[in-house]
C-alpha positions, -999 to +999 in steps of 0.1 A: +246-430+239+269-399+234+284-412+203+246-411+188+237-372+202+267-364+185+263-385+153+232-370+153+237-333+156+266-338+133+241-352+102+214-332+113+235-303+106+251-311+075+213-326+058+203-293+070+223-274+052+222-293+020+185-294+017+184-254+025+208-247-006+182-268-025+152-247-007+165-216-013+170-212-046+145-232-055+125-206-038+148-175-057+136-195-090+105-190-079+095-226-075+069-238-052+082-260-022+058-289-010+078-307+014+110-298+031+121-330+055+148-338+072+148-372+071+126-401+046+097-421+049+070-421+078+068-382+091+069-384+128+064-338+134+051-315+105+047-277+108+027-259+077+043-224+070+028-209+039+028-231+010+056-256+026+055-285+049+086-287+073+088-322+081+109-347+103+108-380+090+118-416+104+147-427+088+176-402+097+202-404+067+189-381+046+167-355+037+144-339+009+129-310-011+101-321-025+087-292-057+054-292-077+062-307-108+093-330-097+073-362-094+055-375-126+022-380-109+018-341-096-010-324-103+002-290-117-027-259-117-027-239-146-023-213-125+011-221-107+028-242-146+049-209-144+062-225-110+067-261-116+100-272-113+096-297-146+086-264-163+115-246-160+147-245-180+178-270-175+200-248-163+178-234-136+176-271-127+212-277-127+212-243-103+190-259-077+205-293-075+240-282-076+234-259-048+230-287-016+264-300-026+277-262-029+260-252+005+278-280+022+309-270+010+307-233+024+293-248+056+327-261+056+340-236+053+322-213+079+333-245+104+368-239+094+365-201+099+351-206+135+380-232+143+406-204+131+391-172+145+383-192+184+413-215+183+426-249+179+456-269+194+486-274+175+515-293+181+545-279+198+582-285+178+590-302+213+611-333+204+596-368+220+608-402+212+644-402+188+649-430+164+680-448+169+708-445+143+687-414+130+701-381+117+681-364+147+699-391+171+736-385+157+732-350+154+723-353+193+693-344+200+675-352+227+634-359+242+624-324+255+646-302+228+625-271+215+633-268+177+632-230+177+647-225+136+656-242+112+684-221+087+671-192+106+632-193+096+613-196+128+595-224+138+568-220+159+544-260+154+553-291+145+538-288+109+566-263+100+588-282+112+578-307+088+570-287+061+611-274+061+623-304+060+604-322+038+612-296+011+647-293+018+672-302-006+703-331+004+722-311+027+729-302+061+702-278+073+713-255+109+684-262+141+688-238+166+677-255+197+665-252+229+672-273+259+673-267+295+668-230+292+700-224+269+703-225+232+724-238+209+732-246+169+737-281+152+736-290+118+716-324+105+710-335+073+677-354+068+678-386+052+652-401+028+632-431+035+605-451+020+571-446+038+530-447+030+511-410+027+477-408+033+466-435+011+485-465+022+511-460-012+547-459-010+566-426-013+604-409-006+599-392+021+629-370+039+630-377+078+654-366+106+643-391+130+622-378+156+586-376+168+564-346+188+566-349+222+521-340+225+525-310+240+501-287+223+494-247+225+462-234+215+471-208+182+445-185+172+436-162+139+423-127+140+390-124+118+406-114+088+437-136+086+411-166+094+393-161+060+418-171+036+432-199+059+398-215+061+394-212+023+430-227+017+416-259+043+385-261+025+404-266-005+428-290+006+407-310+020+382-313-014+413-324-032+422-347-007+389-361-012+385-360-050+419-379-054+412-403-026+378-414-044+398-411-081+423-437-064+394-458-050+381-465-082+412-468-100+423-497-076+449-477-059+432-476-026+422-507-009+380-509-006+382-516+029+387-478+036+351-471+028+331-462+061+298-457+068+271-449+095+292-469+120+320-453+118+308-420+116+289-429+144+322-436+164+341-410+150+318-383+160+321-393+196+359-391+200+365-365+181+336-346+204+354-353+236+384-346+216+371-309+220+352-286+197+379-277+174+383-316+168+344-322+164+340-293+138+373-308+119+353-339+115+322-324+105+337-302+080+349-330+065+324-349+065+306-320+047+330-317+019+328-354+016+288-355+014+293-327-008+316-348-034+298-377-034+268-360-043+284-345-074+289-379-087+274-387-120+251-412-101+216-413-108+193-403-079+221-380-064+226-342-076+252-352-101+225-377-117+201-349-120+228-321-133+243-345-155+201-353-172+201-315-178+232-311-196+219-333-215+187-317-217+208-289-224+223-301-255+196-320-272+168-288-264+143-316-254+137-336-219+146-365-213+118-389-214+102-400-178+106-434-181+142-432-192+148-409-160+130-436-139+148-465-153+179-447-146+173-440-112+167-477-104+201-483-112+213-455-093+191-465-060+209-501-063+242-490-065+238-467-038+224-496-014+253-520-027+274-492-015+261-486+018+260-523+022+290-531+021+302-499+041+285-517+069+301-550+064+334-527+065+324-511+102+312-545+117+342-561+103+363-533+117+344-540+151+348-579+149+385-569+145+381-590+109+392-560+087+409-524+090+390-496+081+408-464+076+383-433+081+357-417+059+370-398+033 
């Protein structure tokens, strides 16, 4: 039941925040707002403020902006034409459907900012288990060494500790260690291996031999420093998820890592009693990924409508409504062959008949 409050919250949030971008500058075009839901189909609670219906609907995944003038069948006054969203020019179009996706990607971003500025646990360069026949193992190390430097650069997590060797050239690099209260020097040269990245391919990979121990500290940012740290994640994390989906389509990537409500349903809930800097990770990401995905030149979804008025754009006439239509059939079926078969993925992954990887 917790793993649904959190999915929940988590969706809620991030449909929230996509559907405001739309809102508000839809509303700083000056175009009229009907409807703004959060949710589709039946409404189950409406509130009337001004000229806009706040709604919550029945079916959770989603969300709308409905504007006078999107749909073929509204009415327009003469009075409000000015207003109409079908009355105004491509690129403030392009402005309002590229601004969900853009929202969710600053909401990310805030998330980020908040993990930085009240903390988050990082790993301790505290050495656990030591691979036999490794450099780390010959060199002597031992399960409860503290790495302290490495060719005199401090190291202060696990990640740096990585990071320097994984960029370090084929020779012996000086740890100063810690063990027992006293320090001392030894000199290990890593040794490259074949191993998978993020994406299941093979890679060279340099290695010492040794894995964290789990202890963690909890490392915070001051308010400044946090800003560019969370902007640097953000943008890791979008190309992360660009080139994931590029190797998706191109084959490179197995489709078994798709995901869907499922998963994200589970996911939330760990991650949640993981501890807040863990939950707003996830839902970062998850932003960033919504946010991707809805850049896609798919009909029906923000990219669909951006890439009609570049066209529009170009030719200097709209595209006809049935042609829009047609192409938003399409787009609706691929979408539900999509989200198909990221359910067969999660109930395969919970039969145990299949492996799925994560969301993004």
């Amino acid at each position: 039941m917790l793993n649904v409050i959190y999915a929940a919250v988590a969706l809620g949030l991030l449909v929230f925040v996509h559907e405001l971008g739309h809102f508000l500058v839809a509303r700083m075009a000056n175009v009229k707002v009907l409807v703004f839901s959060l949710g589709f189909g039946k409404k189950l609670l409406t509130y009337r403020r001004g000229e806009t219906e706040y709604a919550l609907s029945a079916f959770p995944l989603g969300g709308y902006v409905k504007m006078l003038g999107e749909s073929a069948d509204d009415e327009i006054p003469e009075a409000e034409a000015h207003r109409a969203y079908s009355n105004k020019p491509p690129l403030v179009k392009m402005a309002i459907a590229f601004a969900g996706p853009f929202f969710n990607v600053i909401f990310a971003a805030f998330l980020f900012y908040l993990i930085f500025v009240t903390g988050f646990p990082v790993l301790r360069p505290v050495v656990g288990d030591v691979i036999q026949d490794s450099p780390a193992a010959h060199a002597g190390l031992k399960k409860g060494d503290i790495i302290e430097k490495i060719d005199g650069k401090s190291i202060t997590e696990w990640t740096g500790l990585q990071s320097v060797v994984a960029s370090s050239e084929s020779k012996p690099l000086e740890f100063s260690v810690r063990r027992d209260g006293k320090s001392f020097d030894v000199k290990i040269t890593p040794k490259e291996i074949e191993d998978k990245n993020i994406f299941g391919e093979v890679v060279n990979r340099k290695m010492i031999g040794v894995g964290p121990s789990g202890e963690t500290v909890i490392q915070r940012e001051n308010l400044v420093n946090a800003f560019p740290r969370a902007l640097q994640r953000t943008y890791h994390i979008s190309e992360l998820t660009v080139l994931g989906l590029y190797k998706l389509v191109m084959g490179t990537i197995s489709s078994k890592n798709i995901g869907g409500p499922i998963l994200i349903l589970q996911t939330a809930g760990k991650t949640a009693r993981e501890g807040k800097s863990t939950f707003l990770n996830f839902v970062a990401i998850i932003s960033i990924n919504l946010a991707i995905v809805n850049v896609l030149p798919i009909p029906i979804l923000d990219g669909g409508h951006i890439l009609f008025y570049a066209i529009e754009l170009i030719i200097r006439r709209q595209i006809p409504r049935r042609t829009i239509e047609m192409a938003q059939r399409v787009g609706i079926a691929i979408l539900i062959l999509i989200m198909a078969f990221a359910f067969y993925n999660d109930i395969a992954r919970m039969l145990g008949a299949g492996k799925v990887f994560g969301v993004f």
